[in-house]
C-alpha positions, 0 to 999 in steps of 0.5 A: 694410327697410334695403336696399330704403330705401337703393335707394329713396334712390339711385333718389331720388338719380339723380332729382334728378341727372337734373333738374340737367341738364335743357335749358330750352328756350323760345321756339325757332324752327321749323327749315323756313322759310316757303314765301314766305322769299326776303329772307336776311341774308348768311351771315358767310363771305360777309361777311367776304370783303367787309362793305361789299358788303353793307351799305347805305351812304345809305339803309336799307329794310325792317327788317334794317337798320332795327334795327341803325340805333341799333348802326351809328349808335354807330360811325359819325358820318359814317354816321349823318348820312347816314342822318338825312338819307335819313330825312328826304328819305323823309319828304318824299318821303312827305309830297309823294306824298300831297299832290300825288301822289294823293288816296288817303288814308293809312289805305288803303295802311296797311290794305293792309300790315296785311292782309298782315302775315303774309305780309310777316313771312314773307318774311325769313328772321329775326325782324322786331324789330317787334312792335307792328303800328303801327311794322310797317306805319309803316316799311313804308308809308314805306319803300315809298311813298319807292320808288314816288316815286323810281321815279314821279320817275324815270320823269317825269325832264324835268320834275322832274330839276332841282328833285328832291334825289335826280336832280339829284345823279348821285352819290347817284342811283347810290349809292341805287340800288347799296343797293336792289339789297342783299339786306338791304335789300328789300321784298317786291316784291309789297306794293309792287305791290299798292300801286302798283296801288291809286295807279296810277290816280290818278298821270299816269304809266300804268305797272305796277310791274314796267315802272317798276322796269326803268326805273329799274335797267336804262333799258329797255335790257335789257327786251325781256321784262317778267319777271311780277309773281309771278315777281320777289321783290325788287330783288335777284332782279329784277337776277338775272333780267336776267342768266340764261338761261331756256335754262340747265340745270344738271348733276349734278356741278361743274367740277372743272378748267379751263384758263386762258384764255391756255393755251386760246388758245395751244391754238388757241381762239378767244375771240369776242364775241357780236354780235347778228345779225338772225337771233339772238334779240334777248333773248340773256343775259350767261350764255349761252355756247357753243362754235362747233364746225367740225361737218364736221371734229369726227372729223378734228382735224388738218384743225381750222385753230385752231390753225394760224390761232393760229400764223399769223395771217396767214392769216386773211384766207382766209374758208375757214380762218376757218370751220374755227377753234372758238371760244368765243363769250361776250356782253360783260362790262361791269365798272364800280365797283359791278358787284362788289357788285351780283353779290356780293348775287346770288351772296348770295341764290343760295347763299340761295335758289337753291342748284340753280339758283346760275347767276351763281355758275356763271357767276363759278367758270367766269370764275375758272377762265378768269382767274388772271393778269393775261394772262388778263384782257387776252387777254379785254379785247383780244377785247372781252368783257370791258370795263372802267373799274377801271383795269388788267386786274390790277384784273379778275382780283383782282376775278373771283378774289375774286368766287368765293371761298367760293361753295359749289355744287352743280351747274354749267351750264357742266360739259358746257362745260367738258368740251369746252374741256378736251378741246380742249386736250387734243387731240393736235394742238392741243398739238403746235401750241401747243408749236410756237407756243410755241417757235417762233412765239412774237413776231415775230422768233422766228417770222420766224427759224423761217420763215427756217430753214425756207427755208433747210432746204428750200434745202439739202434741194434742193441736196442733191438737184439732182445726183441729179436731173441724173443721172436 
């Protein structure tokens, strides 16, 4: 009796030791994101590389951002003026859209964001802090009316331009529109299409969406193909559209090394910027690079003139030998002072979203592989592929080099690129002609001392020979 008590009290006893240490677990969210999920906050390693890239300096949109208003406000006072006046003007701008823009009353476009909450909510990878319905589709009918009206605004330029706060100030007009470009903060694209859909009659401007948006971030300069409604989920991924190929591929394997671009220079390859051509496609892409190779002469290195032309430049005026040089053919790079941070929101929302098909973050790896030093970017900048306003070319390379730090990738569709650039410097004949033009050829007086010598040499050779040939 007393044991099979006390075994009962140990057994008793571990119970109550076990339920100690029970997890409370409550209110946790599923592991697998929404299928429509395509607006992030950016990962902190991004972050902390560069805050301010990613944060929104005049005007909040959405509700990642709309929640941390109050925190951000605390800490800044230059910052919350600013966003007190942006919050005004999109009252205004709201205010006259309804007033003189269209006759559409405000509860339709309200029903419209009610009926589509779900999918909304789904759209942000975190929680929206919004759960009354009421402040929901308030914030995003405002939010979303302001940015018709300034794309509307935009569009009808001439007339409004002078009188408008936001056009007649080219400053704040840029600034507004480096922070709709942020991936923190967007709108899904599709509300704001539905809506526009809903006005698009009523307005004096005929245009969908989709064209008044490339207006307004691109001029209609690069929208020779209107990508399609359902294929862009926000302005982050619109601008990551304008960029890529639909011709790229990606491999299995990443670039594991690279030389540099002057090293690749002195190899002989020639770097060339890509000039339209009536025959080339119009639409061609800032990703789309290739090597341009003397097919003929691929199995015969030696007769490759590359990297004779590179010691002799001279001998570039024979169109023939020009023809047998390879080169590297690259569209231009045009960098200003926001380009930083409208890629660093791309290359966010690819490491996010696009993690197989990461081509911006491809494509800034293999410019940081080609740039170390500030020579690397001059040789880029004097063959006008890259073009820049920063300042110096030191600025390019800091920028390139910082561009790539903490990306993390996949794959690469610039690995079989970079195979064949790799083996073109590494080609018997391309290095004995960069150690040639290296030691011998490399300024002008060295290479006019090298030339000498050799007449010289050729001159002795043949005296040295003159008596024997009298002889005979």
């Amino acid at each position: 009796m007393s044991s099979s008590s006390s075994d009962a009290d140990c057994s008793y006893g571990k119970e109550v030791e076990c339920s100690e240490i029970i997890i409370d677990v409550k209110d946790v969210r599923r592991t697998r994101r929404h299928s429509k999920c395509c607006i992030y906050m950016v990962p902190n390693k991004l972050r902390e590389v560069k805050k301010e890239a990613y944060t929104p300096k005049l005007i909040s949109i959405g509700p990642v951002h709309h929640k941390k208003k109050e925190q951000d406000n605390n800490k800044e006072q230059d910052h919350k003026k600013e966003l007190e006046n942006m919050e005004s003007l999109k009252l205004r701008y709201f205010k006259e859209f309804f007033s003189q823009r269209t006759r559409i009353g405000q509860k339709e476009l309200a029903n419209i964001i009610e009926k589509r909450e779900k999918n909304i909510r789904h759209c942000y990878a975190e929680e929206i802090s919004l759960p009354e319905m009421e402040d929901f589709v308030k914030m995003f009918l405002l939010d979303s009316i302001f940015i018709i009206e300034l794309f509307l605004r935009t569009a009808a330029r001439q007339e409004c331009e002078t009188d408008d706060y936001i056009l007649s100030k080219p400053w704040l007009e840029e600034g507004i529109k480096h922070d709709l470009i942020l991936l923190e903060n967007q709108v899904p694209f599709f509300i704001l299409d539905e809506l526009h859909r809903r006005i698009e009659r009523s307005t004096s401007i005929p245009k969908s969406f989709i064209n008044l948006a490339c207006n307004y971030f691109f001029h209609n300069d690069n929208c020779k193909i209107i990508p399609k409604e359902k294929e862009v989920k926000h302005f982050t991924d619109l601008q990551r559209y304008f960029y890529y190929s639909p011709k790229l591929e990606s491999s299995d394997n990443i670039i594991a090394h690279l030389y540099s671009a002057t090293k690749l220079d002195t190899a002989g390859l020639n770097f060339k910027k890509w000039k339209e051509e009536p025959s080339e496609v119009e639409d061609r892409r800032l990703l789309d690079i290739k090597i341009e190779n003397p097919d003929p002469l691929k199995n015969f290195p030696c007769f490759n003139c590359s990297s004779l032309l590179h010691c002799l430049p001279c001998l570039k005026c024979f169109w023939c030998l020009k023809r047998m040089q390879t080169s590297l053919v690259i569209p231009p790079f045009e960098i200003n002072h926001g380009t930083e941070h409208i890629f660093r929101n791309i290359m966010a929302l690819e490491q996010c979203h696009y993690p197989k098909e990461a081509y911006i973050c491809n494509y800034i790896v293999l410019l940081d592989f080609l740039i170390n030093t500030r020579g690397d970017a001059e040789l880029l900048v004097d063959k006008k592929i890259i073009v820049h306003s920063l300042g110096s070319n030191k600025e390019v390379a800091k920028m390139v080099n910082k561009l790539g730090k903490e990306i993390l990738e996949k794959n690469s569709c610039y690995l079989q690129l970079a195979k064949d650039l790799n083996e073109h410097y590494g080609n018997w004949w391309n290095k004995n002609i960069a150690s040639l033009k290296t030691v011998y050829f490399r300024d002008i007086w060295r290479g006019s001392a090298t030339f000498v010598g050799i007449i010289v040499l050729l001159v002795t050779i043949g005296n040295f020979l003159r008596p024997f040939a009298y002889h005979k």
